[in-house]
PDB file of the backbone (N, CA, C, O) and the ligand in Angstrom, with CONECT records:
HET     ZN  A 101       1
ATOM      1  N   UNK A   1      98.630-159.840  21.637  1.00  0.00           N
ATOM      2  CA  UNK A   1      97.268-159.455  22.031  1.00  0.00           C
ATOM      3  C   UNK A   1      97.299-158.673  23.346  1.00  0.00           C
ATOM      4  O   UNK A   1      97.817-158.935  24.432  1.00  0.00           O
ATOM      5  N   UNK A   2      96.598-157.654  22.921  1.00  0.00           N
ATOM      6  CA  UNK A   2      96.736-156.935  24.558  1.00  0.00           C
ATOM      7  C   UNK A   2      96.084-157.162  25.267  1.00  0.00           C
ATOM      8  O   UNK A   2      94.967-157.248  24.757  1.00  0.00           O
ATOM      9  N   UNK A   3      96.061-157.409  26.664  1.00  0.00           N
ATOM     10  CA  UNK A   3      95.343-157.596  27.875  1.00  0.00           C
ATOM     11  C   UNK A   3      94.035-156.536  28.426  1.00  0.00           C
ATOM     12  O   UNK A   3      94.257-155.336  28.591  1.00  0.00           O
ATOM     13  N   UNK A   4      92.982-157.000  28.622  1.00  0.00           N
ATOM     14  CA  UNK A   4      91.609-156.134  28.767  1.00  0.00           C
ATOM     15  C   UNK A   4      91.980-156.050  30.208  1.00  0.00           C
ATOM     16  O   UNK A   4      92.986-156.649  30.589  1.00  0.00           O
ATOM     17  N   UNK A   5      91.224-155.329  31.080  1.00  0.00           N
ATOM     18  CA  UNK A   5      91.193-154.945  31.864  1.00  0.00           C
ATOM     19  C   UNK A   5      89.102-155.878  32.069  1.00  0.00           C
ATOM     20  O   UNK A   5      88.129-156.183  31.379  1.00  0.00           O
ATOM     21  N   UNK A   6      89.577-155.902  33.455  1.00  0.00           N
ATOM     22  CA  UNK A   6      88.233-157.272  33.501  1.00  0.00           C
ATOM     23  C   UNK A   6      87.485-155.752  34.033  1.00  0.00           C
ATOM     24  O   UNK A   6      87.995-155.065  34.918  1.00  0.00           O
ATOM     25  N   UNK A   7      86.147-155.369  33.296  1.00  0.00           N
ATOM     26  CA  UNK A   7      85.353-154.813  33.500  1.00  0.00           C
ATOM     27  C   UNK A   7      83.914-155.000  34.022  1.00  0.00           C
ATOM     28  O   UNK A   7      83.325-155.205  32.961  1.00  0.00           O
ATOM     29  N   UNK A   8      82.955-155.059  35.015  1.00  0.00           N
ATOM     30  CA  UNK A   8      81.668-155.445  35.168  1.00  0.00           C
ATOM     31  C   UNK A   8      80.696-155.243  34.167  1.00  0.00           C
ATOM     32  O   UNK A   8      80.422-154.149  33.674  1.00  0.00           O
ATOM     33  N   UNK A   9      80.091-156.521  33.829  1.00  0.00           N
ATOM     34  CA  UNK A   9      79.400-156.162  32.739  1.00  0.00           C
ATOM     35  C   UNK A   9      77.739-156.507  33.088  1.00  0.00           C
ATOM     36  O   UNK A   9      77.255-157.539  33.553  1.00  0.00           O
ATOM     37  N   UNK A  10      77.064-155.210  32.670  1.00  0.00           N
ATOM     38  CA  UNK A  10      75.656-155.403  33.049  1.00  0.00           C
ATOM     39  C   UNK A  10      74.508-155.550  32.037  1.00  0.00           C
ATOM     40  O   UNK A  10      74.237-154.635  31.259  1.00  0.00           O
ATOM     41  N   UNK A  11      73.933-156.548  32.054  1.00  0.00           N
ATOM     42  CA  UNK A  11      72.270-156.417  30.800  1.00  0.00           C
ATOM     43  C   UNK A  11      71.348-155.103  30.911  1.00  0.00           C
ATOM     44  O   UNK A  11      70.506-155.185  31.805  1.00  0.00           O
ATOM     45  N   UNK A  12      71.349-153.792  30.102  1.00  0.00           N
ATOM     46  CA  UNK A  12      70.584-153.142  30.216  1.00  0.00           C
ATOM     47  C   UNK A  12      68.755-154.099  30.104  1.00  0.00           C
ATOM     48  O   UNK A  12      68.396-155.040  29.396  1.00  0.00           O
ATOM     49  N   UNK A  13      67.938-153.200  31.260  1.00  0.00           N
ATOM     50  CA  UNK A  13      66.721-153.872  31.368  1.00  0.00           C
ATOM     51  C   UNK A  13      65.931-153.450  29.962  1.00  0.00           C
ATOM     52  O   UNK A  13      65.031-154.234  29.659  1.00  0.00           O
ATOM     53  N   UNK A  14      66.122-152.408  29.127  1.00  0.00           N
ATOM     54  CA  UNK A  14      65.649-151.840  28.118  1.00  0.00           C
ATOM     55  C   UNK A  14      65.663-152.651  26.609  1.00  0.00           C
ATOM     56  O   UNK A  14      64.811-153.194  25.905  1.00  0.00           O
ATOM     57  N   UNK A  15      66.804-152.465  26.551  1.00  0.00           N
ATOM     58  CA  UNK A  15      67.244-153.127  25.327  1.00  0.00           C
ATOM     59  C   UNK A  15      68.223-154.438  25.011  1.00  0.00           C
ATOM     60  O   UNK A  15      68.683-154.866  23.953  1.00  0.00           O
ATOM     61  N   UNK A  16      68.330-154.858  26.296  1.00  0.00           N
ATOM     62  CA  UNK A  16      68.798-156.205  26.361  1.00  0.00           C
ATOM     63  C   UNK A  16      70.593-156.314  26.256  1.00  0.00           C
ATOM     64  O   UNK A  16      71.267-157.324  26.456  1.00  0.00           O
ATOM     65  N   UNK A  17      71.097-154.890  25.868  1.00  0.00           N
ATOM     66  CA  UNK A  17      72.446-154.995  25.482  1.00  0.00           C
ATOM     67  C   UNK A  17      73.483-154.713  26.734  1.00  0.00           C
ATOM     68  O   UNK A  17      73.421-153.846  27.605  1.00  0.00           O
ATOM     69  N   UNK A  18      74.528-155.828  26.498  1.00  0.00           N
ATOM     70  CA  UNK A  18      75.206-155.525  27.311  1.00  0.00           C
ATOM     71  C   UNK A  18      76.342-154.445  27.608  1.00  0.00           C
ATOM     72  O   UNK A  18      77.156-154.297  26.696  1.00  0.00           O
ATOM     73  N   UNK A  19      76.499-153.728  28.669  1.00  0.00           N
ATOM     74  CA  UNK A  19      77.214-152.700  28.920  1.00  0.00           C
ATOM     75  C   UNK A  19      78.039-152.632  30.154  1.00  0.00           C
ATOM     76  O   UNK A  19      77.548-153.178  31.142  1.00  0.00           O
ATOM     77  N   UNK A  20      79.242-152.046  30.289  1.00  0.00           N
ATOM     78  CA  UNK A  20      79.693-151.922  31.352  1.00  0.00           C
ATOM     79  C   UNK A  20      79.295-151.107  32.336  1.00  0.00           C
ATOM     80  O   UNK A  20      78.860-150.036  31.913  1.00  0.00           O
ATOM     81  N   UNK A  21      79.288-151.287  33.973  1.00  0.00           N
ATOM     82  CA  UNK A  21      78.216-151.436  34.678  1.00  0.00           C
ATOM     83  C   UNK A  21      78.372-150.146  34.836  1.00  0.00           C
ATOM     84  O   UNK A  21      77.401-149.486  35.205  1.00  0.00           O
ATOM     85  N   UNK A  22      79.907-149.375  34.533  1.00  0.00           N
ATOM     86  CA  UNK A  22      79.581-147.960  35.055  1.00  0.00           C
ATOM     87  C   UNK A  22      78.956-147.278  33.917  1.00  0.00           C
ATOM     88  O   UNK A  22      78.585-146.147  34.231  1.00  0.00           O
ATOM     89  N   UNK A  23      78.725-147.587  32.735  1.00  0.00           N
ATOM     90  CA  UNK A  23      77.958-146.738  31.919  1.00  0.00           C
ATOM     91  C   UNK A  23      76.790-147.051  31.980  1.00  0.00           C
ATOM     92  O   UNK A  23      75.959-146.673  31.155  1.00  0.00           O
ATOM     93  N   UNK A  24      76.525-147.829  33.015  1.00  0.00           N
ATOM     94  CA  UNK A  24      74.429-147.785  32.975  1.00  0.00           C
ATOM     95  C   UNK A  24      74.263-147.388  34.262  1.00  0.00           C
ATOM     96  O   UNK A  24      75.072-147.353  35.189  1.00  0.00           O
ATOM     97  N   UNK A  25      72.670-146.979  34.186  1.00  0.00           N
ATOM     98  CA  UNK A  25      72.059-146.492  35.570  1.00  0.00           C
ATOM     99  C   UNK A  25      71.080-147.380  36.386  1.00  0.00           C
ATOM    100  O   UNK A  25      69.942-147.734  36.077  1.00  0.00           O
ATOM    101  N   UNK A  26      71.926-147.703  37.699  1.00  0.00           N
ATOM    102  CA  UNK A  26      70.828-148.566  38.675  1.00  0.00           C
ATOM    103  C   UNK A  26      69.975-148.198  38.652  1.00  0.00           C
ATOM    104  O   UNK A  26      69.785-147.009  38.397  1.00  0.00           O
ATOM    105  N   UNK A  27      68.580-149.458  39.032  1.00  0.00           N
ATOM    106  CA  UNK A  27      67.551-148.760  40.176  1.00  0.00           C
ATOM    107  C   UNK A  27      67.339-149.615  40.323  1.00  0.00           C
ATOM    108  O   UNK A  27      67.249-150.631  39.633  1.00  0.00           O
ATOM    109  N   UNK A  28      67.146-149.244  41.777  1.00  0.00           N
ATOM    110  CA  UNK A  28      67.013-150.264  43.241  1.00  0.00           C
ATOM    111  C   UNK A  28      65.657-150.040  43.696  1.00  0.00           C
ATOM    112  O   UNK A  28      64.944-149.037  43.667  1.00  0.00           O
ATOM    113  N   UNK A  29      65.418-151.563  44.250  1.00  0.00           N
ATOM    114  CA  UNK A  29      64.230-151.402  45.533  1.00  0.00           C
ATOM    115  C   UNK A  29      65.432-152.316  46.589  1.00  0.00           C
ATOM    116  O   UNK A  29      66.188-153.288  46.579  1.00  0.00           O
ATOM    117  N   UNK A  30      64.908-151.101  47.513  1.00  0.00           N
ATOM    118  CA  UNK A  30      65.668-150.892  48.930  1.00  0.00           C
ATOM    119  C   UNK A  30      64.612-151.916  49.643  1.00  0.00           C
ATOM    120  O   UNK A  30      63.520-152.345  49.271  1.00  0.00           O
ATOM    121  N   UNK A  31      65.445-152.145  50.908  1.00  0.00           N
ATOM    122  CA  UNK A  31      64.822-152.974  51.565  1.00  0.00           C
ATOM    123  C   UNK A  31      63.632-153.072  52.455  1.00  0.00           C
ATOM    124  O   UNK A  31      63.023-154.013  52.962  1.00  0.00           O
ATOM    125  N   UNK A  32      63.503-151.704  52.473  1.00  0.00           N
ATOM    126  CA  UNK A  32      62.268-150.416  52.667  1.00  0.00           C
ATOM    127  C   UNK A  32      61.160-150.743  51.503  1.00  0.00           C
ATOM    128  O   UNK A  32      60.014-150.313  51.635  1.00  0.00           O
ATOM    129  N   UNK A  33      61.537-151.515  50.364  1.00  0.00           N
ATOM    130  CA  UNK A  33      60.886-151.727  49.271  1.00  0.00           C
ATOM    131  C   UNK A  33      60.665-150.174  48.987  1.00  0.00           C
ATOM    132  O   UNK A  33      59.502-149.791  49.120  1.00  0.00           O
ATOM    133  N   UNK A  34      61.361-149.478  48.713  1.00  0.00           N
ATOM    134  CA  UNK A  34      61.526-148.434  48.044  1.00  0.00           C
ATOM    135  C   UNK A  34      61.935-148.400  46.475  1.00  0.00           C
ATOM    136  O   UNK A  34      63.060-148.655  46.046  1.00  0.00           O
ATOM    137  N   UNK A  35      60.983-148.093  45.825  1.00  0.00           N
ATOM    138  CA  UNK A  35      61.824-148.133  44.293  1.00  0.00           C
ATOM    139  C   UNK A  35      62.553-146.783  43.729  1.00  0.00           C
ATOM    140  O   UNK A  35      61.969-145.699  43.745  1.00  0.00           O
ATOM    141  N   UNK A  36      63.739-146.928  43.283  1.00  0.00           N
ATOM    142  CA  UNK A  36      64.541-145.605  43.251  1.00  0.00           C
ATOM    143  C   UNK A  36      65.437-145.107  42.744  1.00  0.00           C
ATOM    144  O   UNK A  36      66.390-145.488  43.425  1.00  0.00           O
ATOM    145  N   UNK A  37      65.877-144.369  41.832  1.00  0.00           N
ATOM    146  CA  UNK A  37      67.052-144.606  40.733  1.00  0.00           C
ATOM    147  C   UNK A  37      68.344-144.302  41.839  1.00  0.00           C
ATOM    148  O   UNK A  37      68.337-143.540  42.805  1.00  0.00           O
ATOM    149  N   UNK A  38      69.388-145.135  41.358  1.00  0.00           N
ATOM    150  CA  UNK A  38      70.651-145.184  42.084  1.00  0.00           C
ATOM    151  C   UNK A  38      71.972-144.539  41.469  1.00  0.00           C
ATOM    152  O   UNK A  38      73.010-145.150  41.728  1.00  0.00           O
ATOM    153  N   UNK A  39      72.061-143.567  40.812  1.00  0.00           N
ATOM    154  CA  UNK A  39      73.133-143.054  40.387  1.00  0.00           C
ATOM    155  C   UNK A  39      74.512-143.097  40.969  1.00  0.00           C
ATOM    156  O   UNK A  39      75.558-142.628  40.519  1.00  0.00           O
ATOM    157  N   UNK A  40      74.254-143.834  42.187  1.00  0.00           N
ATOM    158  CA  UNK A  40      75.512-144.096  42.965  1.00  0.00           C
ATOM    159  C   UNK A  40      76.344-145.319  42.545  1.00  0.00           C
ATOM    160  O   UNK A  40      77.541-145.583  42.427  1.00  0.00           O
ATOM    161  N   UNK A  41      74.848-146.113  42.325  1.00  0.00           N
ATOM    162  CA  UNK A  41      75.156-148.134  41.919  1.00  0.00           C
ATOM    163  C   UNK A  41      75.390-148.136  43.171  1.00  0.00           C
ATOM    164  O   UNK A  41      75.347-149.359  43.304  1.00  0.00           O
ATOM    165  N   UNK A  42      75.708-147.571  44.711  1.00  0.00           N
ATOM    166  CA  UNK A  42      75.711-148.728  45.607  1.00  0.00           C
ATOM    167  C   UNK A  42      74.937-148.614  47.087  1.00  0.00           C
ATOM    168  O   UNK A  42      75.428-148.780  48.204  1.00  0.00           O
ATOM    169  N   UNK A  43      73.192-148.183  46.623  1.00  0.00           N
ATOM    170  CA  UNK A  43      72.661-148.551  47.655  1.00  0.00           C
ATOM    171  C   UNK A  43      72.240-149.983  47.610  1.00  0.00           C
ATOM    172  O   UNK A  43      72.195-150.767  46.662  1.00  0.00           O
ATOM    173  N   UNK A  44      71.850-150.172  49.268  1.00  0.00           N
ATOM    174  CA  UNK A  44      71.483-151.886  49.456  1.00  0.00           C
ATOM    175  C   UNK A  44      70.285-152.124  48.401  1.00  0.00           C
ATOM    176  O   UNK A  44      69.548-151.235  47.977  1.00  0.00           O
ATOM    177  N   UNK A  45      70.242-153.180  48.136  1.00  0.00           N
ATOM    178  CA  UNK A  45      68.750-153.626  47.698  1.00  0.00           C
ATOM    179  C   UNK A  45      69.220-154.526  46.376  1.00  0.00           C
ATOM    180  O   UNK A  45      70.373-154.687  45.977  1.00  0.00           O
ATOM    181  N   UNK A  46      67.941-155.088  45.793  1.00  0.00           N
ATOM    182  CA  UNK A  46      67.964-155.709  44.254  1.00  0.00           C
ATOM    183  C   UNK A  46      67.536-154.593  43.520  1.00  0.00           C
ATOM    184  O   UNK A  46      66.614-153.786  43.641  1.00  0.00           O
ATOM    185  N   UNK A  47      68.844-154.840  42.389  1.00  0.00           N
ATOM    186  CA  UNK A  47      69.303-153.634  41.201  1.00  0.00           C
ATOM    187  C   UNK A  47      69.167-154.058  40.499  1.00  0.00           C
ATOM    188  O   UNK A  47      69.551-155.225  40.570  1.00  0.00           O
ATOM    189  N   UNK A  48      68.599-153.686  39.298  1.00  0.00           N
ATOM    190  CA  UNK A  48      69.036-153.753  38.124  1.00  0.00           C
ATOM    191  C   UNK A  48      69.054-152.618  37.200  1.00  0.00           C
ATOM    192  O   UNK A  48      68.828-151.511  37.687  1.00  0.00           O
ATOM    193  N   UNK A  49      69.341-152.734  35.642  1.00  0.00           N
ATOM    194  CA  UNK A  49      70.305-151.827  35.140  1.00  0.00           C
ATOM    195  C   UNK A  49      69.558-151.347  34.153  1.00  0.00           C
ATOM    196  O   UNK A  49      68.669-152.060  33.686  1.00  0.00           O
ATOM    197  N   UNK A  50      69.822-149.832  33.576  1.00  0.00           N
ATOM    198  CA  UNK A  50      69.532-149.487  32.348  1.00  0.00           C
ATOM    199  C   UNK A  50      70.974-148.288  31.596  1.00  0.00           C
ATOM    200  O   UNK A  50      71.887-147.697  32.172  1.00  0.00           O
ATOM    201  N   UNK A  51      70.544-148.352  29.991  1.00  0.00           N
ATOM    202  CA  UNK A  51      71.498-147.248  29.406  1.00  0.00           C
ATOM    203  C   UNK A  51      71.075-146.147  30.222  1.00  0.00           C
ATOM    204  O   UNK A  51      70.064-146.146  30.924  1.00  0.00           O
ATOM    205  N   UNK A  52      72.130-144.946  30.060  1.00  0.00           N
ATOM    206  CA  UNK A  52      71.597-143.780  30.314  1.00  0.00           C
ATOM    207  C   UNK A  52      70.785-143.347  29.187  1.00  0.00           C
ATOM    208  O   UNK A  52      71.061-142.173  28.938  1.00  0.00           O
ATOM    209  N   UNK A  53      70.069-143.721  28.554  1.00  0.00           N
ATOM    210  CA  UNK A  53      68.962-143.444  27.130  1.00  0.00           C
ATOM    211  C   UNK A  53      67.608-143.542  27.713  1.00  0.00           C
ATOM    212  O   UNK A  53      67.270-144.467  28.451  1.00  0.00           O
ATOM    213  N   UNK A  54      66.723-142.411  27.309  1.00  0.00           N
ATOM    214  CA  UNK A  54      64.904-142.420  27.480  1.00  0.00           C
ATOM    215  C   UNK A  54      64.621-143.511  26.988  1.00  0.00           C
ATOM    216  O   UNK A  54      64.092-144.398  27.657  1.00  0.00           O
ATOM    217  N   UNK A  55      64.885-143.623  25.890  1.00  0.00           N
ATOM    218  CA  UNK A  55      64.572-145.189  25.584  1.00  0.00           C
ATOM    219  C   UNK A  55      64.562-146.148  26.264  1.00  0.00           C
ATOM    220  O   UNK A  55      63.497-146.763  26.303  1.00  0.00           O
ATOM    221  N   UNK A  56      65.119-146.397  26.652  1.00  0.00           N
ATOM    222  CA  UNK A  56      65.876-147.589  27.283  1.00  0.00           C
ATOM    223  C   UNK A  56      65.027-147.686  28.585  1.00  0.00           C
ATOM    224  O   UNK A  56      64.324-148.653  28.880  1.00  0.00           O
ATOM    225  N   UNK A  57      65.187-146.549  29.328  1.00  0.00           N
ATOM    226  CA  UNK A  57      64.497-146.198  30.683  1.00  0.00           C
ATOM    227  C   UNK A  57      62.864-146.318  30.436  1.00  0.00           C
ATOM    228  O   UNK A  57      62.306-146.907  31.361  1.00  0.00           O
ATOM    229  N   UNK A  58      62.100-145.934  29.509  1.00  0.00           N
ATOM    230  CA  UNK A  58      60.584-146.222  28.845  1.00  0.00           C
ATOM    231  C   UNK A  58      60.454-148.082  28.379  1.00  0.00           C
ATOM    232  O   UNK A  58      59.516-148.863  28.542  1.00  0.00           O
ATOM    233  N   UNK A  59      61.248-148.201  28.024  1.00  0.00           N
ATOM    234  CA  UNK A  59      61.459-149.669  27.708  1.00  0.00           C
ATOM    235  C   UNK A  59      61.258-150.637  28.954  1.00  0.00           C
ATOM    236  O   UNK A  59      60.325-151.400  29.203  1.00  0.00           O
ATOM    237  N   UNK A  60      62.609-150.326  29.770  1.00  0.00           N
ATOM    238  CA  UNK A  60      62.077-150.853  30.875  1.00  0.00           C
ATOM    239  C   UNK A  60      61.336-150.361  32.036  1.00  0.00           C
ATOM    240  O   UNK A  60      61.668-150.920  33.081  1.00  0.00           O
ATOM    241  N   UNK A  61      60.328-149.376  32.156  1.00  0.00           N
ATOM    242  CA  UNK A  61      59.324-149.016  32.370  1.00  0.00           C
ATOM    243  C   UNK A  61      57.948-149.632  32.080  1.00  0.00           C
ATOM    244  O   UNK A  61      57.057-149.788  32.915  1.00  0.00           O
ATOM    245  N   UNK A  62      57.895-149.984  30.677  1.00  0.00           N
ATOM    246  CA  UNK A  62      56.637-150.858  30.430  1.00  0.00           C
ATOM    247  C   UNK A  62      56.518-151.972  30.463  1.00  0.00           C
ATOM    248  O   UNK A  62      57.574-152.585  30.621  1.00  0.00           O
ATOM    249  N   UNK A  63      55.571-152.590  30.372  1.00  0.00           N
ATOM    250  CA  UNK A  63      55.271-153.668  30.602  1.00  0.00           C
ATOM    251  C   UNK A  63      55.666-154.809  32.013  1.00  0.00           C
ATOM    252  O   UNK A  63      55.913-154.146  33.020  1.00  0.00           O
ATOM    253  N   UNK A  64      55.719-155.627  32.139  1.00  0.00           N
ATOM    254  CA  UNK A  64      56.488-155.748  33.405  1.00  0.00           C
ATOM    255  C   UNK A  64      58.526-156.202  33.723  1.00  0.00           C
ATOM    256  O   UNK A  64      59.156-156.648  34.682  1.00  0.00           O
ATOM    257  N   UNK A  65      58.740-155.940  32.881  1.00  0.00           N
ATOM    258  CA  UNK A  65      60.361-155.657  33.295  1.00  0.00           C
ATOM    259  C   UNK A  65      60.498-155.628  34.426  1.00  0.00           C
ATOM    260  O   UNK A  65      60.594-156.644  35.114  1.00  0.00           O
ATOM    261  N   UNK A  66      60.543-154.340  34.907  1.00  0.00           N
ATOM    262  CA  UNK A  66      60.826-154.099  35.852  1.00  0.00           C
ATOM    263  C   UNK A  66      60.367-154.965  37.231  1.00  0.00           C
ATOM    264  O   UNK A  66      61.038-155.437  38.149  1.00  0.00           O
ATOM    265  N   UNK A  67      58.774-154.957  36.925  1.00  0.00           N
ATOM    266  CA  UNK A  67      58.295-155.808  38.003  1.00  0.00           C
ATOM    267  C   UNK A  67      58.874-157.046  37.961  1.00  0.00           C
ATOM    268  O   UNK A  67      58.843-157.516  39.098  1.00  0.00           O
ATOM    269  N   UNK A  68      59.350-157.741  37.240  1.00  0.00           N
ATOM    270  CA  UNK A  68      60.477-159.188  36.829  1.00  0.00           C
ATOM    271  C   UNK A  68      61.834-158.909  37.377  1.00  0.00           C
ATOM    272  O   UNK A  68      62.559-159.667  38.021  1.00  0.00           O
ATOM    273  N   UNK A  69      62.054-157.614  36.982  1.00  0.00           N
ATOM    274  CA  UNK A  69      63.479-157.475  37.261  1.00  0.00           C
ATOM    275  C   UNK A  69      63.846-157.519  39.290  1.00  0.00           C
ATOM    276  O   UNK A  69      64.739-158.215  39.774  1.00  0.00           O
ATOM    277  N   UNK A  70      63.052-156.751  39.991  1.00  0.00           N
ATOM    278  CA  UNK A  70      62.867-156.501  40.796  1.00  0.00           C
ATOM    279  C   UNK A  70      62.293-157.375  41.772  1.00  0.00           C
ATOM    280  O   UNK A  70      62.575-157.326  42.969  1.00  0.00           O
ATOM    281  N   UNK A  71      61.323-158.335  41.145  1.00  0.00           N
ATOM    282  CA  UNK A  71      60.568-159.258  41.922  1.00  0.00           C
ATOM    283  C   UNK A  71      59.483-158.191  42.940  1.00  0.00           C
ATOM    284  O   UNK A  71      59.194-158.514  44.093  1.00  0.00           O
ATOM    285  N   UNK A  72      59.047-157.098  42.383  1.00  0.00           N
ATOM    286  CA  UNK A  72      57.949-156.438  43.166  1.00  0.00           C
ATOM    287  C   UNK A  72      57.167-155.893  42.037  1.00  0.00           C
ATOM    288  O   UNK A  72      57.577-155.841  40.877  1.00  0.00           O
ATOM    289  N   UNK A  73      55.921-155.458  42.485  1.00  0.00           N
ATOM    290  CA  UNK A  73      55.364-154.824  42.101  1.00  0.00           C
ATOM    291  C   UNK A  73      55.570-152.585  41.616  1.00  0.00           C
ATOM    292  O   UNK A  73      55.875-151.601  42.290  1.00  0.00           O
ATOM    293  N   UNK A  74      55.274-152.757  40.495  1.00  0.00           N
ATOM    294  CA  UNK A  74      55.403-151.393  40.615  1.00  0.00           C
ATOM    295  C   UNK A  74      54.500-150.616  39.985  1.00  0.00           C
ATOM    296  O   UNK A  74      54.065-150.883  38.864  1.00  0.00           O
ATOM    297  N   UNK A  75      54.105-149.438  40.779  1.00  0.00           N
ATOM    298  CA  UNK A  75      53.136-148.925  40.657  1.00  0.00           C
ATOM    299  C   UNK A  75      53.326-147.497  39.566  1.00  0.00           C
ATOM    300  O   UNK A  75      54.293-146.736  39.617  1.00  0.00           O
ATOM    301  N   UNK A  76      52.344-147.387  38.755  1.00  0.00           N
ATOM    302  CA  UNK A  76      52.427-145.899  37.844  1.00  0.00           C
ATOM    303  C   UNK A  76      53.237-144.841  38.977  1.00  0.00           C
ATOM    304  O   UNK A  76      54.387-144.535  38.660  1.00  0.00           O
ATOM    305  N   UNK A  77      52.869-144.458  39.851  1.00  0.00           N
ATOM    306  CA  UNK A  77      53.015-143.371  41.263  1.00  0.00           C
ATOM    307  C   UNK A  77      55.129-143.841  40.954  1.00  0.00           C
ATOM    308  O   UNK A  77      56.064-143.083  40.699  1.00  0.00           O
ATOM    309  N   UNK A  78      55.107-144.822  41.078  1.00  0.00           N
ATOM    310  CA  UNK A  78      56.446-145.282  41.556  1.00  0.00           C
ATOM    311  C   UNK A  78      57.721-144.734  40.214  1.00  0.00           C
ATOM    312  O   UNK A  78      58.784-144.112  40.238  1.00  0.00           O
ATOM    313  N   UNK A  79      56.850-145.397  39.127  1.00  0.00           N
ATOM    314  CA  UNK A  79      57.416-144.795  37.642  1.00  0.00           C
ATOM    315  C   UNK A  79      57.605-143.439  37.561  1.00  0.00           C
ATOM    316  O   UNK A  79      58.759-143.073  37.339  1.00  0.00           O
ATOM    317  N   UNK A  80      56.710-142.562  37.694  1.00  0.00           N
ATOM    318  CA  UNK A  80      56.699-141.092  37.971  1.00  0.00           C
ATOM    319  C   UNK A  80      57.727-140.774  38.299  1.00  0.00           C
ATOM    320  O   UNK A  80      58.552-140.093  37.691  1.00  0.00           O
ATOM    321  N   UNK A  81      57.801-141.437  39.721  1.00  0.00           N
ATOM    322  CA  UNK A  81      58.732-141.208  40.675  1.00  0.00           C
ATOM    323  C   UNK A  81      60.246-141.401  40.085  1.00  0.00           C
ATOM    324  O   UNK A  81      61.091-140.542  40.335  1.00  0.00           O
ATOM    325  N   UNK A  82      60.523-142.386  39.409  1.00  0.00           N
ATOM    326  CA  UNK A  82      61.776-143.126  38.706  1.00  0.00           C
ATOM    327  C   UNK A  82      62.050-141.592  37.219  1.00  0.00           C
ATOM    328  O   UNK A  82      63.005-140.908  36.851  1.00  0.00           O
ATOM    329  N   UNK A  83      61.084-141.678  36.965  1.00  0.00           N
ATOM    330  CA  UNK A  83      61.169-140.266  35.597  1.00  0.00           C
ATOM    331  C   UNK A  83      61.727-139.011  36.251  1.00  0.00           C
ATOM    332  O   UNK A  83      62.529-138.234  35.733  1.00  0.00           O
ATOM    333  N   UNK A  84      61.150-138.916  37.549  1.00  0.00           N
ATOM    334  CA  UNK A  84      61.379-137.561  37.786  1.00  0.00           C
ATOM    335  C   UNK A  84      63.166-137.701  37.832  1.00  0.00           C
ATOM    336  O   UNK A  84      64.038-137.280  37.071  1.00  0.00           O
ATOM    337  N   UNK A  85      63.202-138.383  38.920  1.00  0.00           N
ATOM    338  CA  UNK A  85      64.482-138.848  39.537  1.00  0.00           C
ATOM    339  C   UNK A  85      65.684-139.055  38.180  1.00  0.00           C
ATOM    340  O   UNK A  85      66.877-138.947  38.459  1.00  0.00           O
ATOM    341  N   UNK A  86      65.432-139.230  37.331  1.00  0.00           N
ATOM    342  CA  UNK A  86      65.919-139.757  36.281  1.00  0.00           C
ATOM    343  C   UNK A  86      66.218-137.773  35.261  1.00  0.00           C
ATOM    344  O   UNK A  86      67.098-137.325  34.526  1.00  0.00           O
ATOM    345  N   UNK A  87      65.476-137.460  35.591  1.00  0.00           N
ATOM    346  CA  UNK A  87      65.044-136.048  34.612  1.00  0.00           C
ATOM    347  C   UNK A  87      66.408-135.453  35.474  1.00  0.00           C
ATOM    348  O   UNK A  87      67.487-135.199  34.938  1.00  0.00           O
ATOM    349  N   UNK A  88      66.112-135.295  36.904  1.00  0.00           N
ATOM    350  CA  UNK A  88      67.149-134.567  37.520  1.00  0.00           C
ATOM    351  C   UNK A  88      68.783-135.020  37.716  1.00  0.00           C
ATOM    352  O   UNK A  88      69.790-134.350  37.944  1.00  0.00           O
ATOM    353  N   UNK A  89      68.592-136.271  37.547  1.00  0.00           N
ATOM    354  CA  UNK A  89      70.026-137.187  37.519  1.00  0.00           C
ATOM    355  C   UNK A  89      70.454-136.601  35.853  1.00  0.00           C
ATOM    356  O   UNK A  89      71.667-136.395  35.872  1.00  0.00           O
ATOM    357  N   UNK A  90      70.121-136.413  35.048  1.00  0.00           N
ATOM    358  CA  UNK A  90      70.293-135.912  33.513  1.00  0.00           C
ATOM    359  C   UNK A  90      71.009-134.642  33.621  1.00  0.00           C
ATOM    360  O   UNK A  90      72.059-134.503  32.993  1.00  0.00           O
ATOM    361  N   UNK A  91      70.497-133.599  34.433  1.00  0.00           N
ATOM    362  CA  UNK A  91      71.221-132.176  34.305  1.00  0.00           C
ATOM    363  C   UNK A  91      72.294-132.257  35.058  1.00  0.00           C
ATOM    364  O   UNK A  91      73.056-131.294  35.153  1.00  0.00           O
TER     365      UNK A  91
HETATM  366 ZN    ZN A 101      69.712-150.074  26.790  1.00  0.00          ZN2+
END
């Protein structure tokens, strides 16, 4: 049996499936309570995860996910904000 290589494994917030952490995309609220996509994975704050899929990112967009995931509130203005950020992280 061959030996895995121990990989981080993260719950996309979308669709519940698990993935390794470098194939999904953070977003953080900073301690600024800033909400903000993290394509880096390592600004400060509470993260959590999605596929790189619209889906996935609309998924956990609605309803309150996110606000669960995060333990804050989030505002339509803020989502926008996460789409745009998300549109330009894509190209
Ligand atoms: Zn997903």
């Amino acid at each position: 049996m061959a030996r895995k290589k121990k990989i981080p494994v993260r719950t996309c917030l979308g669709c519940q499936e698990k993935q390794s952490k470098r194939e999904l995309v953070r977003i953080v609220r900073t301690p600024e309570s800033e909400i903000k996509l993290d394509p880096t994975g390592k600004a400060n704050g509470r993260g959590t995860y999605v596929c790189p899929s619209e889906d996935c990112l609309e998924k956990a967009l609605k309803k309150d996910k996110l606000k669960k995931a995060l333990n804050t509130g989030v505002s339509e203005e803020e989502k926008e904000k996460i789409r745009t950020e998300w549109d330009q992280f894509q190209k």
